[in-house]
C-alpha positions, -999 to 999 in steps of 0.1 A, spaced: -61 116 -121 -60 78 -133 -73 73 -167 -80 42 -185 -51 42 -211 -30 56 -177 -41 24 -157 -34 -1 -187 3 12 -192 12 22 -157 -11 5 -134 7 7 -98 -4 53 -103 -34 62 -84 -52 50 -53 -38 17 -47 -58 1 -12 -30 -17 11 -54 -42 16 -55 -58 50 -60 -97 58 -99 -106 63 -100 -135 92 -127 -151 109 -124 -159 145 -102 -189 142 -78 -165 119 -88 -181 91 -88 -163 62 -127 -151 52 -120 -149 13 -157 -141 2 -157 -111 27 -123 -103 13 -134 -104 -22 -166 -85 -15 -140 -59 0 -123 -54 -30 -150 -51 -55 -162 -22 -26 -127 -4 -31 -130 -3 -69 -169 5 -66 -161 35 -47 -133 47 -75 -104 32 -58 -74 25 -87 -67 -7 -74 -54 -31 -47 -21 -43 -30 -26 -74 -8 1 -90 9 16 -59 20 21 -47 59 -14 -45 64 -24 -71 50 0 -93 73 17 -109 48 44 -122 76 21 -146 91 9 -159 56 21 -191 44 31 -191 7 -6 -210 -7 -25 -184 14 -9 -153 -6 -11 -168 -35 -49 -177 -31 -51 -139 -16 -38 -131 -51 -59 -145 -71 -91 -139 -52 -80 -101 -57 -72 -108 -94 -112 -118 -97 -126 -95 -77 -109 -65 -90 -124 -71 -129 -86 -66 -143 -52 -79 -126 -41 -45 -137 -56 -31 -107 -38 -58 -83 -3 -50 -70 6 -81 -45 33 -77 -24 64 -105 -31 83 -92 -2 100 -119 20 134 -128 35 151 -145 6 150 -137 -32 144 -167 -43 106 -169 -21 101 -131 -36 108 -143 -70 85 -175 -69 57 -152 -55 63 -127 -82 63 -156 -108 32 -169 -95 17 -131 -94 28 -132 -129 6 -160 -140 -24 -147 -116 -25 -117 -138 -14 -90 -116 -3 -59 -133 27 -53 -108 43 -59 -74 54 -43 -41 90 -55 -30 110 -45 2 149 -46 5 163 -79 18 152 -75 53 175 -99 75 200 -78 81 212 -38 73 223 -56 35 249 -37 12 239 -17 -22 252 -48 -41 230 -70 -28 197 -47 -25 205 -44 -60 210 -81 -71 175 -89 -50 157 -65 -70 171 -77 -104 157 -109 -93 122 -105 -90 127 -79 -122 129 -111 -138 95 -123 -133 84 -97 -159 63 -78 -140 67 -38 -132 84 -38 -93 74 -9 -69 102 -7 -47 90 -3 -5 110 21 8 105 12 49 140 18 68 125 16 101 112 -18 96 141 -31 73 171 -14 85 181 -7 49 171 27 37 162 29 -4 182 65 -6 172 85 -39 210 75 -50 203 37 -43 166 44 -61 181 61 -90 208 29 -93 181 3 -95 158 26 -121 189 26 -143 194 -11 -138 158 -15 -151 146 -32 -121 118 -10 -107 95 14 -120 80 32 -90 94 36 -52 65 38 -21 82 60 0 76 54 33 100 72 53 79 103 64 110 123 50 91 148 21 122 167 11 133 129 -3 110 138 -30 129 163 -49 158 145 -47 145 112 -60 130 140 -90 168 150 -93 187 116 -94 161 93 -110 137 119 -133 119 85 -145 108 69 -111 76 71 -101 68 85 -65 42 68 -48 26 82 -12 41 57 12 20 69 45 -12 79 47 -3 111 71 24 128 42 -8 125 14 -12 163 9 30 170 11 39 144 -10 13 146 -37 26 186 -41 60 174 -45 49 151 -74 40 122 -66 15 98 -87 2 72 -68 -8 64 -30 -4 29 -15 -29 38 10 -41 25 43 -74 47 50 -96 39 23 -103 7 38 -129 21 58 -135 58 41 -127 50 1 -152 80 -9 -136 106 12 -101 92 7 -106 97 -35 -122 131 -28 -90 140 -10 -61 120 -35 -78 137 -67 -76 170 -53 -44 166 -38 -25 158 -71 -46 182 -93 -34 208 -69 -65 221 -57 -57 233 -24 -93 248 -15 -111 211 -17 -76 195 -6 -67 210 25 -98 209 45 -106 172 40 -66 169 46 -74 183 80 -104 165 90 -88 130 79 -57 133 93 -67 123 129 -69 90 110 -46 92 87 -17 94 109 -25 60 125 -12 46 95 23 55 109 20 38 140 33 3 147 -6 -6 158 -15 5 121 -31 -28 115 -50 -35 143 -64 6 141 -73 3 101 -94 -30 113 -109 -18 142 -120 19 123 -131 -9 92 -159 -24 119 -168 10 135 -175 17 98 -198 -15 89 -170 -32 70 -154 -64 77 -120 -54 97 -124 -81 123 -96 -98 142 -54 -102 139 -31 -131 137 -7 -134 165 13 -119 178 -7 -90 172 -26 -82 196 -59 -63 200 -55 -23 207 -56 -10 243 -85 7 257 -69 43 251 -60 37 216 -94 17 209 -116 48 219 -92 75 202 -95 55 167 -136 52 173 -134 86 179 -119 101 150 -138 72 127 -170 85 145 -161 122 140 -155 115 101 -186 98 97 -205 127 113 -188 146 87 -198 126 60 -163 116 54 -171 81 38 
């Protein structure tokens, strides 16, 4: 469980919101409904934040727009420990300007995926990460072969922990038995929940944190379930496990954004619209996410 002293001197542990990208209409960003998003998540016991992440569809973002996401979050959020932006981009030298920039926003840390132009070698995964190390700030490495092509291995991990250049990994590769070896090559690294449908596995296994998708439209139910998850209370944590996971694993699906929005508007919050090429979900997948929002609302899942 998150304590003060605990979110001062390690502030990327806990329930962490992958924050998605509020847009009007036009696709302009909406940063009052944003910022009244984030003071919800930390309202409803939420640790903190990460915006510019996946969700929040930091590809489409020019480099002013993520920094002004950054420091709207920084605001809202009462403490920039609570903000983890994510400085992930194709060159090092972007990620390091948008970590420096974090930096001087306050934030508290920040979320950085491999090089992701081309399946890179260890030397250079390891050089871009002592990079953006250099902007000061505690780096969560994003460990997402299937979008990157390079896969963060507990050996590679355990090489940049040594190095000094990361603190935490959000493991993302679905694979839970990775868990115990990250424990065994790099005893010191953090081990954040990566995907919302491994919560309950992964938080046996050890790990502290959850960069999560699903509180964005259930934070209550979502803290009710992370809390007893890591204080291994199985009775409270596998029943709620079970209920949320027909959401949950939607976080694992290449339509994760647009399903996290369109469950945020079943549920009276501001999900609203994509930037291109996104595109809205099909009818099939539209009515399966307001089902299982609809059925964990009944449930007084929120």
């Amino acid at each position: 469980m998150s304590t003060n002293s605990t979110a001062r001197n390690s502030p990327w542990r806990g329930v962490m919101v992958a924050t998605p990208l509020t847009l009007r209409e036009d696709r302009s960003i909406d940063f009052e409904a944003y910022a009244g998003h984030v003071r919800d998540l930390v309202e409803a016991g939420c640790d903190g934040v990460v915006p510019n992440g996946s969700l929040g569809e930091y590809q489409t973002l020019t480099e002013q727009e993520r920094d002004h996401v950054v420091r709207v979050a920084v605001e809202a959020a009462g403490d920039g420990a609570r903000v983890m932006p994510g400085v992930s981009a194709y060159d090092s030298a972007q990620s390091r300007r948008l970590a420096d920039r974090a930096a001087e926003a306050g934030a508290g840390s920040v979320l950085l995926l491999p090089p992701n132009g081309y399946p890179c070698e260890d030397a250079a995964v390891r050089a871009h990460y002592a990079e953006v190390a250099g902007a000061g700030l505690p780096v969560v490495a994003y460990n997402n072969p299937y979008d990157t092509k390079v896969d963060l291995t507990p050996g590679l991990l355990a090489q940049l922990h040594t190095d000094g250049s990361i603190v935490a990994v959000k493991e993302f590769s679905g694979d839970v038995r990775r868990a115990y070896e990250i424990a065994e090559e790099a005893p010191g690294l953090d081990l954040l929940v990566g995907a919302d449908d491994v919560l309950l596995e992964l938080a046996l296994a050890g790990a502290v944190g959850w960069i999560a998708g699903c509180p964005n439209m259930l934070p209550a139910g979502c803290v009710a379930l992370y809390r007893a998850a890591v204080s291994g209370d199985l009775e409270t944590a596998l029943p709620l496990y079970r209920r949320l996971h027909p959401l949950l694993r939607w976080d694992s699906k290449p339509e994760f954004v647009q399903a996290i929005k369109a469950s945020m508007d079943i549920v009276g919050r501001h999900g609203g619209p994509t930037r291109p090429p996104r595109l809205p979900l099909d009818a099939e997948s539209a009515a399966a996410v307001r089902a299982a929002t609809e059925k964990a609302l009944a449930e007084g899942l929120d």
